[in-house]
N, C-alpha and C positions, 0 to 999 in steps of 0.2 A: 425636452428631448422626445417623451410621448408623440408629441402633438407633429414635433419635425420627420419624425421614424411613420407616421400615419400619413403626413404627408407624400413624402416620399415613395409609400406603397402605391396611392393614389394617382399620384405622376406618373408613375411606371407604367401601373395599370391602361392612363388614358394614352401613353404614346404606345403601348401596343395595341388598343383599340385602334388608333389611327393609323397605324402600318396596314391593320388588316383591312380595316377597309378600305386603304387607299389598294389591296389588293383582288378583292372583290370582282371587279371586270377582268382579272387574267383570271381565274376561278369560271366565270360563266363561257367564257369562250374556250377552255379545257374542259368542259360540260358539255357544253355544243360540239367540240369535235367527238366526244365521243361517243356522243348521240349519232352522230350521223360516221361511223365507226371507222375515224382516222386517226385513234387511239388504240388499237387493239396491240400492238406490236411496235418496234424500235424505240431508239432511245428518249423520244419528245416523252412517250409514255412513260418513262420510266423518271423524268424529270418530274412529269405532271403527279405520279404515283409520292415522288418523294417530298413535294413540293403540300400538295394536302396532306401528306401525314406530319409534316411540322407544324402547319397551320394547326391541322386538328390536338395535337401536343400541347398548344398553347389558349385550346381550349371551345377552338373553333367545331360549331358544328350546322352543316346543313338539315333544313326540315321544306316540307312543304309535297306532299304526295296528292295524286287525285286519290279520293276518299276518304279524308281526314275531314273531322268536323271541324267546319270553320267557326274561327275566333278571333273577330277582330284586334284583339290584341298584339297578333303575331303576322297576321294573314291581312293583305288588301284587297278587298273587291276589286275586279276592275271590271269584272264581264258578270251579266246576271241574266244564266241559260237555262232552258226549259231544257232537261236531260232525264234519263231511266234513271233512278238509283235506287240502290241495294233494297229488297224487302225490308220493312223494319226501319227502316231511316226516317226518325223522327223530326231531326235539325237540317238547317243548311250545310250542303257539304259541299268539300270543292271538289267539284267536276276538272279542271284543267289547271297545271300550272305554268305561269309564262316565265316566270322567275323565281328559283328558292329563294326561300330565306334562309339566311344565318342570325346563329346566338354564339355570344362569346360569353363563356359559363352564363350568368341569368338574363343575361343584359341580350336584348334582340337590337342586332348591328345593323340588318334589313329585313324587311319585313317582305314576304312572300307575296309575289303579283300571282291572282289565282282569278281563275274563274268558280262562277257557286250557281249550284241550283237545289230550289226547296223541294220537299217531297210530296208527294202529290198527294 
């Protein structure tokens, strides 16, 4: 019964992982529009507002900033740029990012497409 009940947690666990990331691409194009600010106002917005807060309910969270030390753990190179950064910047950091990443509680669902540049 243990072993069925652990099971069962485990199931659940992976068919929500797979919804969300089969959600993933409507998430970066709700990003982009309101990047480029055709999210500021009416209803799309207010789908897109209620739509990441369920997501993030279930545990979903976005990362990946320019200035965060890179960790290939979470983070993907894909660009490696000669750029200014911060006095004191001892490591590689990411200079740009072309794609967040998300983590669903520990577990990273995508990993971050960034650009990095080392300190001089």
């Amino acid at each position: 019964k243990r072993r069925v009940d652990r099971d069962r947690h485990v199931e659940r666990d992976r068919a929500v992982a797979s919804v969300i990331e089969s959600m993933l691409p409507v998430l970066d194009e709700i990003q982009l529009a309101r990047q480029h600010g055709e999210l500021e106002t009416g209803p799309f917005a207010k789908i897109a507002e209620k739509l990441e807060g369920i997501l993030g309910k279930q545990g979903l969270e976005r990362f990946g900033q320019p200035g965060d030390a890179f960790d290939p753990t979470v983070h993907e190179a894909v660009m490696h740029v000669q750029a200014e950064l911060a006095p004191g910047t001892t490591g590689t950091t990411v200079v740009q990012v072309m794609q967040p990443g998300y983590t669903l509680g520990e577990r990273v669902v995508r990993p971050a497409l960034v650009a990095v540049a080392d300190p001089a």
